[in-house]
Each structure stands twice: as C-alpha cells, then as structure tokens.
Backbone as CSV, one residue per row, in Angstrom:
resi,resn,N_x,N_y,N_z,CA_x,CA_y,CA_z,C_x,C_y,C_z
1,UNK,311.294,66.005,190.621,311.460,67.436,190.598,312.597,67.796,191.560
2,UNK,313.810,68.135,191.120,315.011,68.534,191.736,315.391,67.463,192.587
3,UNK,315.126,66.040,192.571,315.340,64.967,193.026,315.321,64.557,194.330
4,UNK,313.661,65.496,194.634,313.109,65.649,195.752,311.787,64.315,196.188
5,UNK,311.422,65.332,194.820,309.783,64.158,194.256,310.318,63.074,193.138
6,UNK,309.587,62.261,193.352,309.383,61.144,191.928,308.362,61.351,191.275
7,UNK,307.666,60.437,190.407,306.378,60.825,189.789,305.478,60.396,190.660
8,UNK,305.612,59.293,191.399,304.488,58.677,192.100,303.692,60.048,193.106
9,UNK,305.252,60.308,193.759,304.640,61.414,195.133,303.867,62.449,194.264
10,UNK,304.395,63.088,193.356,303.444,64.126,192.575,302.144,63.883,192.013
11,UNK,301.832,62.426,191.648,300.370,61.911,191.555,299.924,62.068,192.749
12,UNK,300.058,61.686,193.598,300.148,61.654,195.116,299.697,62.870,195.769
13,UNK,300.411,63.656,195.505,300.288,64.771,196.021,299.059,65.917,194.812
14,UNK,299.478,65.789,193.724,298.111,66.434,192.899,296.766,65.877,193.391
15,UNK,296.416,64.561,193.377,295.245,63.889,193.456,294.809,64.651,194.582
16,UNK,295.841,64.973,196.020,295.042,65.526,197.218,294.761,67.204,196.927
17,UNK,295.224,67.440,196.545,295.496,68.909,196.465,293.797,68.965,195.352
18,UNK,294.040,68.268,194.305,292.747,68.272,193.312,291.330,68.376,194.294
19,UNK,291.624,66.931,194.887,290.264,66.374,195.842,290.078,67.687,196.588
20,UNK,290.854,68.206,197.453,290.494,69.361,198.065,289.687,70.522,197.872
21,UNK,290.442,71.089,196.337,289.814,71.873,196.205,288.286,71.711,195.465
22,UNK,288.212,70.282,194.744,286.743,70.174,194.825,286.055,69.768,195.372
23,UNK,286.395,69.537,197.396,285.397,69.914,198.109,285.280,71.120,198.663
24,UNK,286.189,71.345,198.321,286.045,73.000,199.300,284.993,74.059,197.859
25,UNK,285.075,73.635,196.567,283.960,73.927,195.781,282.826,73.827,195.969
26,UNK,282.017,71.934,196.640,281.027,71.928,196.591,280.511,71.844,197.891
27,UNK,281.296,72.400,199.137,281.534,72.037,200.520,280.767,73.383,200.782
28,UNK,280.074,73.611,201.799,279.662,75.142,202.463,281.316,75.428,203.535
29,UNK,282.285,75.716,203.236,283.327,75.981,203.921,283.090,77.377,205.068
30,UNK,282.078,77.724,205.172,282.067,79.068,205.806,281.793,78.308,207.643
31,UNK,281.969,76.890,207.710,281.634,75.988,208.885,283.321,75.576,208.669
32,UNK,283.939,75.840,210.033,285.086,75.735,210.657,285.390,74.133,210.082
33,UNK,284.177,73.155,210.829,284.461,71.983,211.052,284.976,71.301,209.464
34,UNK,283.597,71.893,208.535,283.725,71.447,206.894,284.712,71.790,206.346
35,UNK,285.338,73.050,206.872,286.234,73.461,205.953,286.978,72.838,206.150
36,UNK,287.665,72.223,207.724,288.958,70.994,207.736,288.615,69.914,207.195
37,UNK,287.520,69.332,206.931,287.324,68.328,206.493,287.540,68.160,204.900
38,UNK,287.650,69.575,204.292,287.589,69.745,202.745,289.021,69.817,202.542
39,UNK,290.081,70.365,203.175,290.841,70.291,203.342,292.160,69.307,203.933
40,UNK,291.487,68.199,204.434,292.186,67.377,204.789,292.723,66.335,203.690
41,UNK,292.462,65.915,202.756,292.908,64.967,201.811,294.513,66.306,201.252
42,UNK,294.171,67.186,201.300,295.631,67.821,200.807,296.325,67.297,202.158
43,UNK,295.863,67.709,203.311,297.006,67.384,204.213,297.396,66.411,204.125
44,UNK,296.951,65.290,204.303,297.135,63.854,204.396,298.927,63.792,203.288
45,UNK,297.934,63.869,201.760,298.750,63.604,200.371,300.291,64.770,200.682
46,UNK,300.179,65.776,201.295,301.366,66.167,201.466,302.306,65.784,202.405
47,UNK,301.407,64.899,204.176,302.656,65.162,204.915,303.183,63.553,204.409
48,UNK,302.160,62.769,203.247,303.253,61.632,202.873,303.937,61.878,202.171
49,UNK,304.067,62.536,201.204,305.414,63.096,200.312,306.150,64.031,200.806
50,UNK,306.202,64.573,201.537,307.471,65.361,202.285,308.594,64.984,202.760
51,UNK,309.452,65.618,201.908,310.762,64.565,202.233,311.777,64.943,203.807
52,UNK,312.177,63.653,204.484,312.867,63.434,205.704,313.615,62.874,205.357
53,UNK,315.078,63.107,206.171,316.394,62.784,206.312,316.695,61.209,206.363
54,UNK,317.311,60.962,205.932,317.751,59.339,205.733,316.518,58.373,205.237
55,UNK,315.663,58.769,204.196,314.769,58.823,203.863,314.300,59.161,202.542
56,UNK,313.466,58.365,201.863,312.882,59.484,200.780,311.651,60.341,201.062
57,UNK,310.678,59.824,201.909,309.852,60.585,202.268,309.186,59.825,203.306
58,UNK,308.251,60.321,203.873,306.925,59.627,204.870,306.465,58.442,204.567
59,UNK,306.147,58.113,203.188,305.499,56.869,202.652,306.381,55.930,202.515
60,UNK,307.987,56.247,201.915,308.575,55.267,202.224,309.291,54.546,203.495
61,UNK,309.232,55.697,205.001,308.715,54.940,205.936,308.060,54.478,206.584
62,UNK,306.615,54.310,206.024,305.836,53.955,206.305,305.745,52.338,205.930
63,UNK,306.171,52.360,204.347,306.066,51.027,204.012,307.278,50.481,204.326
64,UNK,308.755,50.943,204.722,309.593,50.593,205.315,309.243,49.433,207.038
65,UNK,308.439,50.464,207.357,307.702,49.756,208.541,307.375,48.880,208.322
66,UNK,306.084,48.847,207.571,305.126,47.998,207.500,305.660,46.371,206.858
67,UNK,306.552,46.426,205.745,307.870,45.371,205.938,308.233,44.742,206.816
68,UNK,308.632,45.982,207.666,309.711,44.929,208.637,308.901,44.303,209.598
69,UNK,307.333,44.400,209.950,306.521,44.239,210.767,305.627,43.389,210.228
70,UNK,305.759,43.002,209.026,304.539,42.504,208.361,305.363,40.974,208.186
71,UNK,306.785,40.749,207.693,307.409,39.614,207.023,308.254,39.347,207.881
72,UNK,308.593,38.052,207.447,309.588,36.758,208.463,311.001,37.638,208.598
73,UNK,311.277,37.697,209.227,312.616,37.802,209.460,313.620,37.126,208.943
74,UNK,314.955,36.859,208.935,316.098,36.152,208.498,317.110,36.638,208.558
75,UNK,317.685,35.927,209.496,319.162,36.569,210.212,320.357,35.866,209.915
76,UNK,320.934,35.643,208.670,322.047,34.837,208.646,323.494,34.992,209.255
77,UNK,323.561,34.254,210.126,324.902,34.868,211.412,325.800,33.866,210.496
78,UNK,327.485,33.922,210.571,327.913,32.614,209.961,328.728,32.786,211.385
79,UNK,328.634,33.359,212.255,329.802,33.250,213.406,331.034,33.597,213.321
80,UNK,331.965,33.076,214.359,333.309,33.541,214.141,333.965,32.672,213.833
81,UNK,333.976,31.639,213.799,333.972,29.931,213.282,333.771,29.010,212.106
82,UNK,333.267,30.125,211.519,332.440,30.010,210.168,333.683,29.642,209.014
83,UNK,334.003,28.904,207.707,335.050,28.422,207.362,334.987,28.820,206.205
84,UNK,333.598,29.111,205.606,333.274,29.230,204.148,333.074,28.281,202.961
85,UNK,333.280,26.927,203.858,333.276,25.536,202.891,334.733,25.349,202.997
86,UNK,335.462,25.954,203.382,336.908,25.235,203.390,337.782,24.209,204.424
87,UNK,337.872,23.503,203.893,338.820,22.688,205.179,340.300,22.583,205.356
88,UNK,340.598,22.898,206.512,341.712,22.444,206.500,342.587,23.692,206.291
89,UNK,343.912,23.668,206.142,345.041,25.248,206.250,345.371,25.156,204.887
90,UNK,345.902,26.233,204.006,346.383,26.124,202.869,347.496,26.187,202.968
C-alpha cells in the first residue's frame, strides 16, 4: 500500500487489530487493566509494521538482528597484497 506496507505487514497488522477488537468484545473493558490487555495485540502488530528510516519496518529489524546474532560470521579480507590468482607483471 503506497509502498509502505507489503502483504505480509497487512496480515500482520489486520490479525492484531481483528484479535483486539474481539477481546475488547468479549473482555469486561470498563477495568483499566483489561482494557490494555484487550488492546495490546493491536499494539504489538502495529509498532512491528511501522515503517523506519533505512529500513522497511520494525520486523525487518528485528530479524535483521536476530541474523546477525544468531549465524557464523564470515569476513573475507583479500588484503592489500592480494593478486587475484595472478602472477607475475603483464
């Protein structure tokens, strides 16, 4: 949507928004505490699709993270020395 959202974030974001309002249906919301609690799956599903700068959104730095923290590393340096397989001067 205006090449903000993808489809995923909008599943994403409906599913919380849905869940919400059918607890806040079968929830007694007139209790401060319940009502955040009926309300929290929207929060959640929105502040991960909200889009940030150099970024597509929250979730993809999240799993951006979780990447770089989760898997091996690999740093291929070739140096300043490095020849490319070639020998010798042309």
């Amino acid at each position: 949507m205006f090449g903000l959202f993808n489809t995923v974030d909008l599943i994403i974001f409906g599913t919380g928004i849905g869940i919400s309002i059918l607890l806040m249906m079968f929830l007694p919301v007139d209790n401060f505490w319940i009502a955040i609690l009926a309300i929290t799956p929207g929060l959640i599903c929105g502040f991960l699709v909200v889009p940030i700068p150099n970024y597509h959104n929250v979730r993809t730095v999240i799993n951006n993270a979780w990447i770089f923290y989760t898997t091996r590393q690999k740093y291929i340096w070739k140096g300043w020395c490095f020849d490319n397989g070639e020998t010798g001067k042309k």
